[in-house]
N, C-alpha and C positions, 0 to 999 in steps of 0.2 A: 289280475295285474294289468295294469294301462300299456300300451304300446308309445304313449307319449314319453319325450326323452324328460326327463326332468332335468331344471336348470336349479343350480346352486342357489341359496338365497347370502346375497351378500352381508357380510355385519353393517348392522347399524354402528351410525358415531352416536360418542355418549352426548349426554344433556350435556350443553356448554355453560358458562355461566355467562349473563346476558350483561352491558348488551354486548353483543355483537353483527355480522354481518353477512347474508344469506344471498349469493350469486347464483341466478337460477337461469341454467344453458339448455331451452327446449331445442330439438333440432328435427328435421326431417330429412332422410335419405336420398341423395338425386337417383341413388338408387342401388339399394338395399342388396343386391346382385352382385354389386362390382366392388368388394372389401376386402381384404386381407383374409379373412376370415373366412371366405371363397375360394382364396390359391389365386387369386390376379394378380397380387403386388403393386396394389397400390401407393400403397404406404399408409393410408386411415391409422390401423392397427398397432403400427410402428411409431407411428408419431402421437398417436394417444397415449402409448407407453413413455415415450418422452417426455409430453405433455405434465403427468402423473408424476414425473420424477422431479422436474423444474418447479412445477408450484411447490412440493412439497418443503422444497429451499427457502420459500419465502415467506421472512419473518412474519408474524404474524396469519399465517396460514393453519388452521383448525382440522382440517379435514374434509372428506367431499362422501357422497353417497350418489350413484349413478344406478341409471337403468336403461337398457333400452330393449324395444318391443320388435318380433321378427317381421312386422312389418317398417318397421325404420324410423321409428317415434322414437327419440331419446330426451331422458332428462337427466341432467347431472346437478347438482347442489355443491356448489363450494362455498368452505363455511371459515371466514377471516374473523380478525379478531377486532381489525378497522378501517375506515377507509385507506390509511395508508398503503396496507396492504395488498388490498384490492389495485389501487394506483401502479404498485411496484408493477403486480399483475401483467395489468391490464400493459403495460409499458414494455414487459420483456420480449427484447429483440425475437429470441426462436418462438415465442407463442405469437409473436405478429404473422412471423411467416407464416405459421401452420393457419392463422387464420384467414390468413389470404388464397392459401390453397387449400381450406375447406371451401370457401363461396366459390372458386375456378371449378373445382373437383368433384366434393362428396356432400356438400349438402343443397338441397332443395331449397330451406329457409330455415332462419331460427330468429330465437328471440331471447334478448336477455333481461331479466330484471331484476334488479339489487336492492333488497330491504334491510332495513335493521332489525333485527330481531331484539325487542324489549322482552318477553318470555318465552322460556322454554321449559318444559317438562316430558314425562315419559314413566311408561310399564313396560316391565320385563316378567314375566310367569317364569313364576321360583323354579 
C-alpha cells in the first residue's frame, strides 16, 4: 500500500449540448504556502467558495470542472451557455473584487481564454 495520500477525483460535468462556451482560468500560485488550506487565513479558500456560489446564479451558467497541482498550477473550465453569460460574469461586482485581490495577493500569473465550443462528446466505462 502507498504512503501517498490519495486525493479524491472530482465529477466530470456531463457532454453539454453545443454550441456553447468554454472559460479557461490557468493560474499560478505567488505562493503555494500561504492558503487557507495552510491555517493562515487568507481568505483564497473562502472566496473561492464564494466565488462557486455567485456564478452558479448566473443564468446561463453550465458548470465548471477545476484542478489544481501541489505545486500551484491551477486550471478551472467554466462552461456558459453564451456570451451573455460570460458578460454578466465577467461584470459581477464581488468576482471583481476577488479579482483584484487575487493579482495584489495569491497569484503569480494567469491567463484566461474563452472559446466556443462547436463539439462535444465523451466515455464513461459502464
Amino acid at each position: 500500500m502507498s504512503d501517498q495520500p490519495v486525493t479524491p477525483v472530482p465529477p466530470f460535468r456531463p457532454v453539454f449540448e453545443p454550441p456553447y462556451y468554454a472559460v479557461v482560468f490557468t493560474s499560478l500560485m505567488a505562493d503555494v504556502e500561504n492558503r487557507d488550506g495552510d491555517g493562515d487565513g487568507s481568505g483564497y479558500d473562502e472566496t473561492g467558495a464564494r466565488m462557486d456560489e455567485l456564478v452558479a446564479s448566473v443564468p446561463g451558467f453550465l458548470g465548471m470542472d477545476s484542478a489544481r497541482t501541489p505545486g500551484g498550477l491551477g486550471i478551472t473550465v467554466g462552461y456558459f451557455r453564451d456570451e451573455d453569460a460570460i458578460k454578466e460574469w465577467r461584470g459581477d461586482a464581488e468576482h471583481r473584487t476577488a479579482q483584484r485581490r487575487g493579482r495584489a495577493e495569491w497569484y503569480e500569473k494567469y491567463v484566461v481564454h474563452v472559446a466556443k465550443v462547436e463539439r462535444s462528446y465523451g466515455f464513461e466505462r459502464g
